[in-house]
Structures are given as C-alpha cells and as structure tokens.
C-alpha positions, 0 to 999 in steps of 0.5 A, spaced: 660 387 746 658 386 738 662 382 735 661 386 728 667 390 731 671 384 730 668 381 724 673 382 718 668 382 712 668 378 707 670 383 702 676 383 704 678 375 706 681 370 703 677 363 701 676 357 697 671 355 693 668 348 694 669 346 687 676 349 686 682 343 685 686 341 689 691 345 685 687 350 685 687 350 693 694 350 693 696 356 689 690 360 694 693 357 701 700 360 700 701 364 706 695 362 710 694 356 715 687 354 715 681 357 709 674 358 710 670 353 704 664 357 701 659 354 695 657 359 689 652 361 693 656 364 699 655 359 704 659 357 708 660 349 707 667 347 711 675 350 712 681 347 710 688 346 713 695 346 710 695 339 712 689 337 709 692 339 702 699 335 704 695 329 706 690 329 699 697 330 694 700 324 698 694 319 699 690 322 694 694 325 688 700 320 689 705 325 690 704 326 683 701 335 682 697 334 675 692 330 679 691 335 684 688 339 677 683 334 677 681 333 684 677 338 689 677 339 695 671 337 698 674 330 695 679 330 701 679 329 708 678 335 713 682 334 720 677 340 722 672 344 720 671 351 724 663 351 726 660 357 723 656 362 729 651 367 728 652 374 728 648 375 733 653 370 737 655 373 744 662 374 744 665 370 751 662 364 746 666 366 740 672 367 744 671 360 747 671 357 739 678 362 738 682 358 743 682 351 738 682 355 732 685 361 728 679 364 726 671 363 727 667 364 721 660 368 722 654 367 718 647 371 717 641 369 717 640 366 711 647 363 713 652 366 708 658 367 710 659 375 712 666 375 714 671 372 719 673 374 727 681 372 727 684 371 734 689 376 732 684 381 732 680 379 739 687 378 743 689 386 740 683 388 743 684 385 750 691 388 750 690 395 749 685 395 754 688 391 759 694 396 758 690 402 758 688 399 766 695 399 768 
C-alpha cells in the first residue's frame, strides 16, 4: 500500500523551525504533543515534545519566561526524536514506528520534509476496513 495515501502534506502541518526560541515553540505547540523541527531549507532535523519544553523552561531558563525569548530549541534536550522514513517506506514498517510515536515523518529524496502519516489516520483506515468485513 503507498503510504502517500496516508501522508498529511506539509502544506497543512504544523512544525517548528530549528532556529525559533524556546518562547517561540511555546506559542506553536499549544494544542499538540509532540512537533516535527525543520531547518530553513525543509529538511527535517528532529521533534519536539511538550515535556521537552517543560524540562528547558525549568533546567534552562529558571522558570523565568523571558529567557525562553533568548533560547532556541536545538539548545535543549530531546527525549525522542522521530526517525524520518522514506516515501518509498513499506507501510508494515511505518506501522511498526507509529506504535512508539504519535506521528512518522516522511522525507523525499533530497530529504525535505513532505509531510507527516499520523497514527490516527493508520488506525481509521484499518477500522473501516475491518468493519466492512463484519
């Protein structure tokens, strides 16, 4: 199955850059877990986690918000990061990847970010077909 059915295009998701501020992350990430990072040139670099901010805000800016202004997130640790796969990635491999994370990054060739296959969207496929079987 081509897992381009899958994909959520990077038209219409949400990321980081790897030069934004810690503050900057903080005013992104409202509403989501976890977001992929990309550099300026579209290549995806890392992801980053709600605890990964809590964590730099504590250890890093001293609870103290205006120093989040002048701290970026590559500074900071990162738990996890979700390994990128390639468009041409079978899909039992990206299911294998989306039961440790909420999303799978997939790049192109040149290994700019694309897009992103959510768990969600694997999960609604398989129950719809599964229902239709009953």
């Amino acid at each position: 199955m081509n897992i381009l059915f899958f994909l959520t295009p990077k038209a219409v998701c949400a990321y980081l850059y790897s030069d934004y501020s810690v503050r900057q992350a903080l005013e992104k990430m409202e509403g989501y877990a976890t977001l992929p990072i990309l550099d300026r040139e579209g290549r995806y670099v890392g992801s980053l986690t709600e605890g990964d901010l809590l964590w730099a805000v504590k250890n890093i800016c001293g609870m103290d918000l205006k120093r989040t202004e002048g701290t970026g997130i590559m500074e900071i640790a990162h738990r996890k990061d979700y390994a990128p796969v390639s468009v041409n990635t079978e899909m039992k491999d990206i299911i294998a990847k989306a039961v440790d994370q909420n999303f799978v990054p997939v790049v192109d060739d040149k290994d700019s970010f694309i897009g992103l296959v959510t768990r969600r969207a694997i999960l609604q496929h398989y129950l719809k077909d599964n229902a239709g079987q009953r």
